[in-house]
Rosetta silent file (secondary structure, phi, psi, omega in degrees, C-alpha in Angstrom):
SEQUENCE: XXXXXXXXXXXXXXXXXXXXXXXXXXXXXXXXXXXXXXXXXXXXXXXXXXXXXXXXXXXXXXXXXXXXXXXXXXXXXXXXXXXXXXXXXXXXXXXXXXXXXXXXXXXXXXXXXXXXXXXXXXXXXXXXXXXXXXXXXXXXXXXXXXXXXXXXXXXXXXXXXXXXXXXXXXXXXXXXXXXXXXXXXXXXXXXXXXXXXXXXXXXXXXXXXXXXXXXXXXXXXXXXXXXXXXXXXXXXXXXXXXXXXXXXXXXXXXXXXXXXXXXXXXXXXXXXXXXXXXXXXXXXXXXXXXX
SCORE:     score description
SCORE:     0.000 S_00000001
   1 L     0.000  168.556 -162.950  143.119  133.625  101.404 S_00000001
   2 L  -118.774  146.755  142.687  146.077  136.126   99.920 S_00000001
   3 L   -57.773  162.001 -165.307  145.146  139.441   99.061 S_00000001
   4 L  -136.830  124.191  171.997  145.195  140.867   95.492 S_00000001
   5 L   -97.021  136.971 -155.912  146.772  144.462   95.253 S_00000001
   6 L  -109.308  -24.905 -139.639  144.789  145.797   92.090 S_00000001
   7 L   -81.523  122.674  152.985  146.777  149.326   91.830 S_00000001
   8 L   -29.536  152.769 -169.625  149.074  150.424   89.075 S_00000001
   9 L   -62.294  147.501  173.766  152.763  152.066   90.028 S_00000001
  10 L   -41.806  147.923  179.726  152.914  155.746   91.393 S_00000001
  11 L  -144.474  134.724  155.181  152.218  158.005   88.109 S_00000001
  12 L   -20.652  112.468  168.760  152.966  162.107   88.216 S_00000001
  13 L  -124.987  178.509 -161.619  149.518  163.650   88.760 S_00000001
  14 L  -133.499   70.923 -168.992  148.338  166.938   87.921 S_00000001
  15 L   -75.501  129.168 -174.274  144.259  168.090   89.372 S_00000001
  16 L  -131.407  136.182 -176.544  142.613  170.610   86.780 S_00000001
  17 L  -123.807 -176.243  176.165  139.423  171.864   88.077 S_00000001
  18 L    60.020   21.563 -178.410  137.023  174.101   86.447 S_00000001
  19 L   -67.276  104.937 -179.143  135.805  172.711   83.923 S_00000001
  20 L     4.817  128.813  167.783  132.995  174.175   81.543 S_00000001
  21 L   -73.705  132.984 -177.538  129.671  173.392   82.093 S_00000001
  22 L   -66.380  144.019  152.414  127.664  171.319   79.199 S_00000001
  23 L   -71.699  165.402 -160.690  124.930  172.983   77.671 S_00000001
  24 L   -78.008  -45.003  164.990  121.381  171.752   78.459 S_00000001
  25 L   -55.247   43.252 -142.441  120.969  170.077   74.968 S_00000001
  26 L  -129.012  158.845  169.674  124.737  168.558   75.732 S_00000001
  27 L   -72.731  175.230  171.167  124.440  164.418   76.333 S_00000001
  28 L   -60.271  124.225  170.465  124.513  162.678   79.666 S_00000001
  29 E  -104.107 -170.556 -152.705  127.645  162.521   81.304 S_00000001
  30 E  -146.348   -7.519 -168.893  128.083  159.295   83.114 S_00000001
  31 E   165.353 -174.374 -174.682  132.094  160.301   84.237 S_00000001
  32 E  -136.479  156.639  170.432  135.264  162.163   83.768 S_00000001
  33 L   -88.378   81.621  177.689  138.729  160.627   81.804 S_00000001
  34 L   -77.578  -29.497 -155.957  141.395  160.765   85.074 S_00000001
  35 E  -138.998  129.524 -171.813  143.775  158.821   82.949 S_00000001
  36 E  -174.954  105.162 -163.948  143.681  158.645   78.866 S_00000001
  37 E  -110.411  119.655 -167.230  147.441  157.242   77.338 S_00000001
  38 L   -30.621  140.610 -174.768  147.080  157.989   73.645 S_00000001
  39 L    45.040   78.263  159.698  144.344  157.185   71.303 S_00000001
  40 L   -98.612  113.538  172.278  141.298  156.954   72.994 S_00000001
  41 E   -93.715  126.826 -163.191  138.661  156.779   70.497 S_00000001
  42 E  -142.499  143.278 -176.612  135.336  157.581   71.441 S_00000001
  43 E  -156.851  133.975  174.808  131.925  158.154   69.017 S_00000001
  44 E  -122.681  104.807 -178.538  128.341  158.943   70.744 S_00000001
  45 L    81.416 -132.432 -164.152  125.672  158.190   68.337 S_00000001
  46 L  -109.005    8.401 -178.751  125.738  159.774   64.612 S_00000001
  47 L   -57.331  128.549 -169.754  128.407  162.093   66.060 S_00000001
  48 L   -93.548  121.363  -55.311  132.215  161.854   64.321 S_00000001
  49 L  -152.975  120.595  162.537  134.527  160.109   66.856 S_00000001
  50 L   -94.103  119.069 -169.653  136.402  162.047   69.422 S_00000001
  51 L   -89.615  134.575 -153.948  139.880  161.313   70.748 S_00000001
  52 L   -90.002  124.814  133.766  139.300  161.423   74.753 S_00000001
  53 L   -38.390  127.224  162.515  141.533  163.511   77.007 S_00000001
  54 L   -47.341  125.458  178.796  142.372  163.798   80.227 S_00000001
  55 L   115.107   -9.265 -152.058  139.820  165.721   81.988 S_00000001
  56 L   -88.099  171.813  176.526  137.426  165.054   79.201 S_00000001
  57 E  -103.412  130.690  160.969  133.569  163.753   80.067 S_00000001
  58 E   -97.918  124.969  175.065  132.367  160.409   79.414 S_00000001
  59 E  -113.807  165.399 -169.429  129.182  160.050   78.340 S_00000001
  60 L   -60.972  139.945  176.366  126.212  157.773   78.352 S_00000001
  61 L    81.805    0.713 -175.015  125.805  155.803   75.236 S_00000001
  62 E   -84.547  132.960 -155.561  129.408  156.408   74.012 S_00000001
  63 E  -110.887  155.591 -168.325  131.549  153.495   72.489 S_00000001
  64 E  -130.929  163.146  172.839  134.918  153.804   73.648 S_00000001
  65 E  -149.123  114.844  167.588  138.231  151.952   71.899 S_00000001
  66 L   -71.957    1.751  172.471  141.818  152.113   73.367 S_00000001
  67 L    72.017  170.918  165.911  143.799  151.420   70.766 S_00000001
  68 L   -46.561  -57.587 -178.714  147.048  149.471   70.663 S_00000001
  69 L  -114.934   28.935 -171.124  149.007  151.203   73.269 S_00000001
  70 L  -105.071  160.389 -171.789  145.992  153.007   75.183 S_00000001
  71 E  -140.308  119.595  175.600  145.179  153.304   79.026 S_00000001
  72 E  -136.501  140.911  174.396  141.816  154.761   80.279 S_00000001
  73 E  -135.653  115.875 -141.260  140.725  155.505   83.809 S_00000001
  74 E  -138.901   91.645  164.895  137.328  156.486   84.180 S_00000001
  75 E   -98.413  104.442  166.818  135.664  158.151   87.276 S_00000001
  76 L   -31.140  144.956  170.356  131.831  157.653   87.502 S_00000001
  77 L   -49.690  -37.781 -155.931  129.397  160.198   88.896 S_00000001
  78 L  -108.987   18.339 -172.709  128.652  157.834   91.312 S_00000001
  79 L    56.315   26.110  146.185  132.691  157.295   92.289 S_00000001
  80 L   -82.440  174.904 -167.232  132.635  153.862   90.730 S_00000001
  81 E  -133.641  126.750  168.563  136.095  153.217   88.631 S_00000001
  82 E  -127.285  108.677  174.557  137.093  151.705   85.385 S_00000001
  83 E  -107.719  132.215 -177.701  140.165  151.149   84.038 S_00000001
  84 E   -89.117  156.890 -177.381  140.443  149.776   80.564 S_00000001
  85 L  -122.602 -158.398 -176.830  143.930  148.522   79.257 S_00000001
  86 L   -61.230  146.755 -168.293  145.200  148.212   75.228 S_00000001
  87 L    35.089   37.622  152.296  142.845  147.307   72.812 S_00000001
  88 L   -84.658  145.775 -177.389  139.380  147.349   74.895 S_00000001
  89 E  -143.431  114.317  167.215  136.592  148.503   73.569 S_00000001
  90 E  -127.103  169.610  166.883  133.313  149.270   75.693 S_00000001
  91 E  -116.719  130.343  157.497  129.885  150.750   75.515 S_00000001
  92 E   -70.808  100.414 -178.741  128.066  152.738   78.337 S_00000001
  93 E   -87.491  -46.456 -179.193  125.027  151.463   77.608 S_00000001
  94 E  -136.136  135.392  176.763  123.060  152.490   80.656 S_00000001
  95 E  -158.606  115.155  159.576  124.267  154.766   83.307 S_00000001
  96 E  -151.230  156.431 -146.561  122.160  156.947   85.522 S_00000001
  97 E  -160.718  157.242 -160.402  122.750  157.954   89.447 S_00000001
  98 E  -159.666  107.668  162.921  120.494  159.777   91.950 S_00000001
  99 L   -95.817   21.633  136.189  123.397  161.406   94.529 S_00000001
 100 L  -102.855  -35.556  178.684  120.527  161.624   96.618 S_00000001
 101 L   -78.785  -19.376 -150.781  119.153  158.659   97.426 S_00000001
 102 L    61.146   20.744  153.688  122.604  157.258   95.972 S_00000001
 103 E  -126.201 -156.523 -169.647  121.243  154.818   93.631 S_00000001
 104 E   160.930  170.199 -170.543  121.336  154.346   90.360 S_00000001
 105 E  -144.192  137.155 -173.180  121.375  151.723   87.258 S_00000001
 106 E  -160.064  118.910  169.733  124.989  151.168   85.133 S_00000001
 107 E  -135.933  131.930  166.340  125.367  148.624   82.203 S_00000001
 108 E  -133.506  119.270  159.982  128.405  148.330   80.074 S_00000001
 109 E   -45.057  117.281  172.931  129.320  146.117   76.998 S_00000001
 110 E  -102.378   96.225  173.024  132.504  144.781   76.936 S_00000001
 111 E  -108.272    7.758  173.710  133.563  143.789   73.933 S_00000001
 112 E   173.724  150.633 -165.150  137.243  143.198   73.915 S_00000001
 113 L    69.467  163.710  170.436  140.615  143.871   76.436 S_00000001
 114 L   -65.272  162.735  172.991  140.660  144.213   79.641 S_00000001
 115 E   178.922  135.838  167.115  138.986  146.044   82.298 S_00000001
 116 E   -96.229  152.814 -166.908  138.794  146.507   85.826 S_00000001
 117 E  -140.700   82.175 -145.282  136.021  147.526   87.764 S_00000001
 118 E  -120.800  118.275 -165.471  135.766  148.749   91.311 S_00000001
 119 L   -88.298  145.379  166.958  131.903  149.852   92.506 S_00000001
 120 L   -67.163 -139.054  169.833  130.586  152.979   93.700 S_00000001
 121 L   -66.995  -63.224  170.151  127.519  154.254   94.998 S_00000001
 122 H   -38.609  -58.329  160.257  125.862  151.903   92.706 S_00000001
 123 H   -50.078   -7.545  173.219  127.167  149.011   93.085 S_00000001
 124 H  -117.850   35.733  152.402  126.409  148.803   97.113 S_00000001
 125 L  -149.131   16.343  165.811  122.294  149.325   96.444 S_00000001
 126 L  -179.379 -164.502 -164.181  122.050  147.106   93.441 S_00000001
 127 L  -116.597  124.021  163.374  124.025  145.133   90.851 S_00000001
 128 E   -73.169  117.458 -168.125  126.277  146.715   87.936 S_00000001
 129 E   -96.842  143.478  173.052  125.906  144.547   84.638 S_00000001
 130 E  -122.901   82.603 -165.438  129.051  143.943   82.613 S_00000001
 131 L   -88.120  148.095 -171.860  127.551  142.327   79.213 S_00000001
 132 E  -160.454  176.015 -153.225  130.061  140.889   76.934 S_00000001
 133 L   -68.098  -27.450  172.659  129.594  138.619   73.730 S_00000001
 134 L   -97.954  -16.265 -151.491  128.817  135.405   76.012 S_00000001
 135 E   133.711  149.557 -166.426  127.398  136.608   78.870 S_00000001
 136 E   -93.463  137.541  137.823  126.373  139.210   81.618 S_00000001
 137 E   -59.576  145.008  157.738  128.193  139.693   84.872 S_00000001
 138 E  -118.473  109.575  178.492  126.799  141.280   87.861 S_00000001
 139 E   -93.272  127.865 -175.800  128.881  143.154   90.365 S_00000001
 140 E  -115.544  120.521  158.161  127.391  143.813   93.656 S_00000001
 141 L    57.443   35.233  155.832  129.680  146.231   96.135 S_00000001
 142 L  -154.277 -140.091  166.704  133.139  145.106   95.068 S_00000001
 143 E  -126.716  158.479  170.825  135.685  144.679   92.355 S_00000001
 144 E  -161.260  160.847  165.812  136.383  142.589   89.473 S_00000001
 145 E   -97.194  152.170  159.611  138.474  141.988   86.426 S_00000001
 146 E  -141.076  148.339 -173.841  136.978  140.849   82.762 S_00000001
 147 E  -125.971   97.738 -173.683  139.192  139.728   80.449 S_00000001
 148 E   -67.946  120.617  172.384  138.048  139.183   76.676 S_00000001
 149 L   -98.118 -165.350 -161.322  140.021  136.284   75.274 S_00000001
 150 L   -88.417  -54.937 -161.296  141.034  135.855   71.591 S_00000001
 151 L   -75.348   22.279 -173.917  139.192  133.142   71.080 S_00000001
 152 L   126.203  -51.754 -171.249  135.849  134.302   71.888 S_00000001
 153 L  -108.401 -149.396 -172.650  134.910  133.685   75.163 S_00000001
 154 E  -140.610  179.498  173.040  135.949  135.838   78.420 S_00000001
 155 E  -140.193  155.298 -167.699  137.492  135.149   82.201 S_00000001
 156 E  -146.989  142.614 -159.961  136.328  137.044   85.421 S_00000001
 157 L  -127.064   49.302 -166.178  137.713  137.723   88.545 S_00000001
 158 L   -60.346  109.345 -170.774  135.446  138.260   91.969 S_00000001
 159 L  -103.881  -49.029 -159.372  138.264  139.927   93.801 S_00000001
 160 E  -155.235  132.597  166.920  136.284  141.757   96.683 S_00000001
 161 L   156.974 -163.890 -166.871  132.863  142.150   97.255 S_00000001
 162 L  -102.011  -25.689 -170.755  129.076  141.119   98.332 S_00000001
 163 E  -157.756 -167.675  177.690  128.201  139.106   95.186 S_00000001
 164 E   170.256  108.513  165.023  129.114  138.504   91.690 S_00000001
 165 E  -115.559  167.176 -175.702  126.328  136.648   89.362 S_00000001
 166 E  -134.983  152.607 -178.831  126.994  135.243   85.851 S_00000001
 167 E  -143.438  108.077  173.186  124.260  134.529   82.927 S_00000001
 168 E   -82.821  168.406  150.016  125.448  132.871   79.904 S_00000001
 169 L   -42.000  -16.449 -170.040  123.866  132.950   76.302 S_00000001
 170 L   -98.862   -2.106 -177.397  122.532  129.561   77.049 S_00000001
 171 L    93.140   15.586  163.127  120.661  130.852   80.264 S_00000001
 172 L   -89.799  141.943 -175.739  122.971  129.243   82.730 S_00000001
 173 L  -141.665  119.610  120.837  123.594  131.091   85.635 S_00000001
 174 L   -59.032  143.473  178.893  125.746  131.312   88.664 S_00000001
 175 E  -126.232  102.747  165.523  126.163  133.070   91.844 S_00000001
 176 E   -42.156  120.895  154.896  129.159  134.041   93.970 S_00000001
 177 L  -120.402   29.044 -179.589  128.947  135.224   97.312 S_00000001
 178 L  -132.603  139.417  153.786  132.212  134.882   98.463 S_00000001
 179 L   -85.058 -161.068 -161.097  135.600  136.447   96.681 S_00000001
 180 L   107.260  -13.698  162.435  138.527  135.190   95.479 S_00000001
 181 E  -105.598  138.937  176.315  137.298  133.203   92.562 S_00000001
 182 E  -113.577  175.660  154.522  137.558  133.333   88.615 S_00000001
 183 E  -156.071  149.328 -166.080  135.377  131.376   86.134 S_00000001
 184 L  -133.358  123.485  163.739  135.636  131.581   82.232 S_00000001
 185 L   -53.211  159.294 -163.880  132.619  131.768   79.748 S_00000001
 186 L  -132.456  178.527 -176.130  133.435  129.540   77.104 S_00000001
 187 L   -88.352   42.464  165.777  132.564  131.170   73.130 S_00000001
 188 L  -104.316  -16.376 -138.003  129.810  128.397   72.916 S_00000001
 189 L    76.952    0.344 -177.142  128.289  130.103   76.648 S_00000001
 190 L   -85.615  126.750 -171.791  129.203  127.440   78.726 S_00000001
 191 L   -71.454  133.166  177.767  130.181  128.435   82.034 S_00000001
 192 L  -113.111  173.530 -147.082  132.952  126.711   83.933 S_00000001
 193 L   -74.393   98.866  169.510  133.097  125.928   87.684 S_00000001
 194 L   -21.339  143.248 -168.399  134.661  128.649   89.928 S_00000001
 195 E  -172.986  116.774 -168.793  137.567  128.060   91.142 S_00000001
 196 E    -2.363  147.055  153.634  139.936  130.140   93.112 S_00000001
 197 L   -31.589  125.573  149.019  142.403  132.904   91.808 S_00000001
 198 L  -103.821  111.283  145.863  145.357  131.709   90.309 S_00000001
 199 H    -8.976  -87.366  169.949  147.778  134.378   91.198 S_00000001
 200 H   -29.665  -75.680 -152.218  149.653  133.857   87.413 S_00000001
 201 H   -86.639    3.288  138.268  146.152  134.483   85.332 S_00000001
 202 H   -85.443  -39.654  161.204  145.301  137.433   87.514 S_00000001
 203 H   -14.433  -80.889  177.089  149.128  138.853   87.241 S_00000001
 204 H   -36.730  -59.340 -166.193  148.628  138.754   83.477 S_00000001
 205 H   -49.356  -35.312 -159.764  145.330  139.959   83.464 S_00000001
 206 H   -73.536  -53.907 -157.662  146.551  143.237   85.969 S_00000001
 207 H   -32.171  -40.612  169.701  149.958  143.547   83.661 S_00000001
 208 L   -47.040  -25.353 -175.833  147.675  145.050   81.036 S_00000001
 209 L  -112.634   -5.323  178.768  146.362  147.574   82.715 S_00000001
 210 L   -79.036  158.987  168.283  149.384  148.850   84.263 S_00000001
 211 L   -94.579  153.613 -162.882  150.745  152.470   82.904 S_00000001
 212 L   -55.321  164.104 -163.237  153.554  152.095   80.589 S_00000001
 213 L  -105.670  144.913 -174.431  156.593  153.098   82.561 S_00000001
 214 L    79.219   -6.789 -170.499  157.669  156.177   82.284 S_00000001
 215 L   -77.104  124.337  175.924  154.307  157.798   80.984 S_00000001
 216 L   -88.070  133.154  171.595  153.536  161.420   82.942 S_00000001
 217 L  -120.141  151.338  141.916  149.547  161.222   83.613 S_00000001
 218 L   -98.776  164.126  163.365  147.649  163.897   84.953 S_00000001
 219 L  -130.841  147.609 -176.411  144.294  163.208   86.759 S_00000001
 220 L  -107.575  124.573  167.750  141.083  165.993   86.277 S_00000001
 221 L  -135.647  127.517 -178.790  139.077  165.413   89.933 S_00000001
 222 L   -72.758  178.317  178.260  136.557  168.019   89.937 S_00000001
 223 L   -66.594  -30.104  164.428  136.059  170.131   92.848 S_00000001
 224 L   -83.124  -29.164 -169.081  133.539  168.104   94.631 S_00000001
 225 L   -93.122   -7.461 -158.431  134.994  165.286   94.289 S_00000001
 226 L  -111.520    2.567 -178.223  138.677  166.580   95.427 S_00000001
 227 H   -90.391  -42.296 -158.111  136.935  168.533   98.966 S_00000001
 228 H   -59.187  -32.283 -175.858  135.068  165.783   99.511 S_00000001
 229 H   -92.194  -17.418  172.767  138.208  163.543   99.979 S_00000001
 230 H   -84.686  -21.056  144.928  139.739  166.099  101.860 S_00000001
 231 H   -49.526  -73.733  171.056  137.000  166.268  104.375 S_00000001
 232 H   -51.670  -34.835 -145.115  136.865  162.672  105.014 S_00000001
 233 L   -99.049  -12.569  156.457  140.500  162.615  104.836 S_00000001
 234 L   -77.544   -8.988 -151.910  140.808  164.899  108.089 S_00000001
 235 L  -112.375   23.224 -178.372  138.293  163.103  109.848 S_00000001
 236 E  -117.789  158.250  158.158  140.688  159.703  109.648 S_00000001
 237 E  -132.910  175.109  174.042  143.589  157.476  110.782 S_00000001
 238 E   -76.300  101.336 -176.723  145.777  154.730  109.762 S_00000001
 239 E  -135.997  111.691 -174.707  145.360  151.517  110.165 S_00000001
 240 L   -34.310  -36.381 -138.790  148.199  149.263  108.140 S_00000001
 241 L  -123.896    5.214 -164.749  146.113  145.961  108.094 S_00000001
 242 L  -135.694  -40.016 -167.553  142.683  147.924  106.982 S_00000001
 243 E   103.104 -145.247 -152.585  143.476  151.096  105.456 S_00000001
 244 E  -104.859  131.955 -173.621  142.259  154.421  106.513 S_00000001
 245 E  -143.703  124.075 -161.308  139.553  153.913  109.232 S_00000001
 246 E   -52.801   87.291 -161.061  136.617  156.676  109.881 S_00000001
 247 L   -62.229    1.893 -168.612  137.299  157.888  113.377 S_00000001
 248 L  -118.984  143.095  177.916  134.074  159.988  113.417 S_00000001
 249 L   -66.349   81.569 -179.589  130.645  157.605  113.836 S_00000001
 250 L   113.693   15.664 -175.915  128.691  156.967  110.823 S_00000001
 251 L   -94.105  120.331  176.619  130.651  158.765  108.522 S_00000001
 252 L   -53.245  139.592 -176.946  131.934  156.571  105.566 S_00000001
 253 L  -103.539  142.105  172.677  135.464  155.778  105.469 S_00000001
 254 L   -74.252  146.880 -146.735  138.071  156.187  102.671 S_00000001
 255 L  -135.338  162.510  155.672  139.946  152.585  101.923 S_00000001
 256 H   -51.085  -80.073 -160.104  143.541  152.493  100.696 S_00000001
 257 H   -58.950   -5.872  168.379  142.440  151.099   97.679 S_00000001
 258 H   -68.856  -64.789 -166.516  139.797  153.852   97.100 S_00000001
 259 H   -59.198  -63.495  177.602  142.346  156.842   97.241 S_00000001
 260 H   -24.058  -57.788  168.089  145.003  154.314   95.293 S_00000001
 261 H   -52.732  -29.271 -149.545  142.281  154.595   92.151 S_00000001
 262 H   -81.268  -76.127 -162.266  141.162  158.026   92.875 S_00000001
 263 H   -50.665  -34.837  164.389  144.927  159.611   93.241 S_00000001
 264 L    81.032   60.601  162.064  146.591  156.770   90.790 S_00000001
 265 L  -171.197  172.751 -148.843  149.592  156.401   93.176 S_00000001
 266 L  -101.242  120.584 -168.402  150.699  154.017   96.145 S_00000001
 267 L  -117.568  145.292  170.021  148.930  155.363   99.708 S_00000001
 268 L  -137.635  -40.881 -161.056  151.195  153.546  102.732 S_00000001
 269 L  -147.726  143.613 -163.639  150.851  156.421  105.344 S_00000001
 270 H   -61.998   -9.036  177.392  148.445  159.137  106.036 S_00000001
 271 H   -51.128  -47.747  178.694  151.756  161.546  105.856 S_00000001
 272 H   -28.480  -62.484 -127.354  151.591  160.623  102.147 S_00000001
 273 H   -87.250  -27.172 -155.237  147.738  161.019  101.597 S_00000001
 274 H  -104.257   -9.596  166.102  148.089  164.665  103.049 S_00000001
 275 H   -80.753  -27.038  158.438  151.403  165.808  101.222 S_00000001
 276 H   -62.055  -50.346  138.790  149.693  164.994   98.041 S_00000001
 277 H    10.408  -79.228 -163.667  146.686  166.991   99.244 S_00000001
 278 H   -79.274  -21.614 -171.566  148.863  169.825   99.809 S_00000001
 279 H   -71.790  -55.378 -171.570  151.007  169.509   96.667 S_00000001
 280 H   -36.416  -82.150 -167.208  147.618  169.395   94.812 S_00000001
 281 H   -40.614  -17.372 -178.488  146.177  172.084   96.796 S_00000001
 282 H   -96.412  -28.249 -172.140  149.337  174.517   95.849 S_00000001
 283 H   -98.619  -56.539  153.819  149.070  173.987   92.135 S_00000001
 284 H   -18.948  -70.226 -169.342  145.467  174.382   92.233 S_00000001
 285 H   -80.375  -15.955  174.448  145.765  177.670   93.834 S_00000001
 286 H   -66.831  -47.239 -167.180  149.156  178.732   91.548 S_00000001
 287 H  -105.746   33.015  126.939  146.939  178.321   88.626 S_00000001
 288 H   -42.522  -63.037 -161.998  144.038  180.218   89.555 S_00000001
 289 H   -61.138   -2.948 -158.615  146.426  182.877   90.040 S_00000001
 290 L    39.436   57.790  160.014  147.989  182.540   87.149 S_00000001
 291 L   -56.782    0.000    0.000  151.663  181.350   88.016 S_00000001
């Protein structure tokens, strides 16, 4: 079976830490904005509609819209990842995480563009719903694409993972357990038969989601989330055909494609993983200091 490379081209990054705490009447936050390519439109509630930043908080219940030319990259509390491409529009509808036990419940409405989805804590101790005008997806422990098409109905992509169910409006339902397969909703609900990747209609599907060439991103990774990889990321080696594989015994291991999402740039060799690290780690400490 061929592999599917999900990750967008190296992009500039920038790590901003220190960000303000919400006040206790403040909404849920469900995530942070690592990536946000102009006019991201966002409105929570009766609240008048915020354009999202990098670094900015996502929050539960918030409708989000990307505009024409927009790119959003969105890392969950629970380290799942969403990237939306031009003209998507979702809702967090349900998002809440327990980093101690590591579980948690996350439903989002999809109602138009693309968007990738790569799971998190959540997604390996239950199933992440993807609801969209035809029908709900369920991602168990992997990744997928959804694609809204113009006419109405949608296409899905079980690239990696443990399971991947579908529910139509008409109550039909299928279940994946293997990836590697797409199927397309149709806009009456009828589900069609799984049936491998075609290469071509994910290609399109990724192209959307790539950042626009030439575009300087920053990424905001909080402080927990940027030791935390830097922990793990000492306690590893390289292995080309696998990724990064935990050398210490029972300690979770960092993936390629995990850091690729986190860091937004092309990991080949741990030499890489740890000169970003330090590049980070020097700008980080320049602007405490105020350089």
């Amino acid at each position: 079976m061929n592999r599917f490379h999900l990750l967008a081209s190296a992009s500039l990054l920038t790590f901003i830490v220190g960000q303000p705490a919400l006040a206790q009447d403040a909404p849920e936050v469900a995530g942070s904005a690592m990536v946000a390519i102009p006019s991201i439109q966002a409105v929570l509630g009766d609240a008048a509609p915020r354009t999202i930043a990098i670094g900015n908080e996502i929050f539960r219940n918030e409708h989000i819209t990307t505009g024409p030319e927009g790119h959003l990259h969105i890392l969950f509390r629970d380290e799942s990842n969403m990237t939306l491409g031009p003209n998507a529009e979702i809702t967090i509808d349900e998002y809440v995480y327990d980093p101690v036990s590591g579980t948690g419940t996350m439903v989002v409405q999809q109602a138009a563009g693309v968007m990738r989805f790569i799971g998190g804590a959540i997604s390996k101790s239950g199933t992440v719903n993807i609801a969209t005008v035809v029908g709900t997806i369920g991602v168990r422990g992997g990744v997928a694409l959804v694609r809204v098409l113009d006419g109405g109905g949608i296409q899905a992509f079980f690239v990696f993972g443990d399971q991947m169910t579908v529910e139509s409006v008409n109550g039909d339902t299928i279940a994946m357990d293997t990836a590697g397969f797409s199927f397309s909703i149709s806009p009456d609900g009828e589900i069609s038969p799984p049936a491998e990747i075609n290469p071509a209609d994910l290609g399109e599907a990724l192209n959307a989601l790539e950042t626009p060439e030439g575009s300087v991103t920053a990424v905001n990774v909080p402080d927990a989330v940027l030791n935390n990889l830097q922990d793990r990321l000492g306690q590893q080696a390289v292995d080309p055909d696998t990724g990064l594989i935990d050398s210490l015994e029972g300690a979770e291991p960092i993936t390629v494609r995990e850091l690729e999402t986190i860091l937004g740039t092309d990991v080949l060799e741990e030499e890489v993983i740890q000169e970003i690290f330090e590049e980070q780690a020097q700008e980080i400490e320049e602007s405490g200091s105020g350089v």
